[in-house]
N, C-alpha and C positions, 0 to 999 in steps of 0.2 A: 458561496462562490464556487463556481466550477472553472476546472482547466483541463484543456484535451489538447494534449501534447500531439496528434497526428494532424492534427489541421494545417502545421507548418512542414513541408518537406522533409525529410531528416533520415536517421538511419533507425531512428523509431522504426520506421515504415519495412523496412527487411525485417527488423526482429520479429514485429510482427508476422509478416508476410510467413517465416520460420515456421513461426510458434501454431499459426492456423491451418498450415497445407494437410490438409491429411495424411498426405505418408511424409515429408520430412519431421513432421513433429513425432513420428513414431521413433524416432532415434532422441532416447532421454537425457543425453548428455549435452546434445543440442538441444534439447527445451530447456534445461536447466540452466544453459550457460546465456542464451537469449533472455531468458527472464532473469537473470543475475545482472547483467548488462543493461535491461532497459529499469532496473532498480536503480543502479546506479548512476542513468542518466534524473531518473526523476528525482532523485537524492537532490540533487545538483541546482535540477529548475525550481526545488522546493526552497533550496538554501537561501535563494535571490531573494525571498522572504524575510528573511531574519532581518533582527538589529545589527550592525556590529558601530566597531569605537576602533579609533586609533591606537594601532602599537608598533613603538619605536623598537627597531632590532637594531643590532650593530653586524653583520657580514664581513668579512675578511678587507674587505674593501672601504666601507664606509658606514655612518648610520643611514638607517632607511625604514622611512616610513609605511605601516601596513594596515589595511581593515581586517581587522578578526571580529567572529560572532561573539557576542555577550557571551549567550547561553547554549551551549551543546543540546539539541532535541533529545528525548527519550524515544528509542522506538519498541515498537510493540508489535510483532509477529505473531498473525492466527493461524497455530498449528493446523491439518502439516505444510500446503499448500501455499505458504509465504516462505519458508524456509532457503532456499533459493533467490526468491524476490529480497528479503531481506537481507541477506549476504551482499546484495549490490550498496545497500546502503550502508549497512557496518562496511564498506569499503570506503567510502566517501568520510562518514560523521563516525573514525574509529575508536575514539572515545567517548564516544556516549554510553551511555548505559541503556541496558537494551532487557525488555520480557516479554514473555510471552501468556499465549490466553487460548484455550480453547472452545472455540463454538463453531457449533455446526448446521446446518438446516437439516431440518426434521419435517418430514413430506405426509400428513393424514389426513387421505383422500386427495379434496381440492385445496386442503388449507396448508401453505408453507409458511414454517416457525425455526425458529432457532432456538440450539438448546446448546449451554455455556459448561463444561465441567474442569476446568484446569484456569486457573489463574497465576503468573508468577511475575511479578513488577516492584519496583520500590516506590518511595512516595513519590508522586503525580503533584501532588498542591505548586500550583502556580507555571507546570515546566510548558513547554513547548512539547505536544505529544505526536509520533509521526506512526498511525494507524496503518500497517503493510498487509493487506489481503489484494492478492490479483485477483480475484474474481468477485462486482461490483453488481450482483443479481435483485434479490430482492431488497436491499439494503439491508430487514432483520436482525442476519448475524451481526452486521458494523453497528446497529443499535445497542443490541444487547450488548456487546463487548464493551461501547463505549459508556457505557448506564454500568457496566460492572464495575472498569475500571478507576469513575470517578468516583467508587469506595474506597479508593486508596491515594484520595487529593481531588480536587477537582483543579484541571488544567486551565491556564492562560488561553489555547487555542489546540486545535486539534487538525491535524492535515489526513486525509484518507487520503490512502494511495491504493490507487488499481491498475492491474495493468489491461482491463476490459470492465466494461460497464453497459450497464442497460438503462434507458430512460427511466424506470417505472424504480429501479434503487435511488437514483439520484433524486428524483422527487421525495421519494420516502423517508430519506432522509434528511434533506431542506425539510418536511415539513414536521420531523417528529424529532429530533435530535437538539436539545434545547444551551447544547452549549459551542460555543463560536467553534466552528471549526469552518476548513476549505478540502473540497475534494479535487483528487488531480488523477486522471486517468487518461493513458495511452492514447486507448479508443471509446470512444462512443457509441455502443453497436444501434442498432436497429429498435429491439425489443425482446423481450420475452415470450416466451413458447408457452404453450395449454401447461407443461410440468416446469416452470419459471427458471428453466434454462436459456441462456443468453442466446441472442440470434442475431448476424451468424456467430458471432463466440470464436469456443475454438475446441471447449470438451471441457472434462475435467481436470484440470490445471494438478489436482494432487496425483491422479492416477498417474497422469502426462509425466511428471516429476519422479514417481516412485514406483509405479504400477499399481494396478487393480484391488482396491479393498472390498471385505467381507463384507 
């Protein structure tokens, strides 16, 4: 299942707008805090998912009845370039328990791969897992990660969150990623470039965040 939160009017559409102009997004604390923000909102449209059950509080006033979630989501931030994104959603789901993984895409010649060196998560078996990478390109890295991950439990359902994506990852991964998950991305761009950069995108979402790596 896919979900593209820009299809509906909203204030998606400014953060975006931010996040891609090319000189407003050269001010990092405004990319950082747009992508923190549209974490948070996708936190939010992800939750409407959940189970929850009835619980009874008592308030100064009277008893009153509530829906709470079963189960708290795990999430899982892929270093470094979610690190921001995923602070919107530890803002939302503040008690969950949260790890991280590192993989990257690795570019030889025409062929792009991903390559995994950092894993840190508790057990997965059974939970709701919520996969936080803004940039939704070749799909690859969110394979490997999620193929690494379910060395440490295999999850109930897995939600990818992007905050941009490209047709040709969302295929990739509907057709190669064998356990239930749902992807939810801001925007839907266009396509991928001859070097399987998103188009139009918006850059490198870590640089944008941190500056320029080696």
């Amino acid at each position: 299942m896919l979900n593209i939160l820009n299809h509906s009017p909203s204030a998606i559409n400014h953060f975006l707008y931010e996040m891609r102009h090319k000189d407003i997004q050269k001010d990092r604390a405004k990319f950082r805090n747009n992508l923190k923000r549209l974490g948070m909102i996708m936190a939010y449209e992800i939750s409407r998912e959940f189970t929850y059950s009835a619980k009874t509080i008592t308030t100064p006033l009277a008893e009153h009845e509530v829906q709470l979630m079963d189960d708290k989501p795990v999430l899982i931030g892929v270093l470094r370039a979610a690190t921001p994104f995923l602070d919107g959603f530890i803002d939302v789901f503040d008690d969950s328990d949260v790890g991280f993984i590192g993989a990257y895409r690795v570019q030889e010649g025409e062929e792009v791969g991903a390559t995994l060196e950092y894993k840190a998560t508790n057990s997965l078996e059974g939970k709701v897992v919520i996969l936080v990478d803004p940039m939704l390109a070749t799909g690859k890295s969110v394979l490997t990660s999620v193929n690494t991950l379910i060395m440490s439990g295999k999850p109930s359902h897995v939600h990818i969150a992007a905050a941009v994506a490209a047709p040709e990852g969302v295929n990739y991964i509907s057709e190669n990623l064998k356990v239930k998950h749902t992807i939810w991305t801001a925007a839907l761009d266009e396509k991928l470039n001859e070097k399987s950069y998103i188009v139009p995108g918006l850059g490198d979402a870590g640089d944008l965040c941190f500056g320029p790596k080696l």
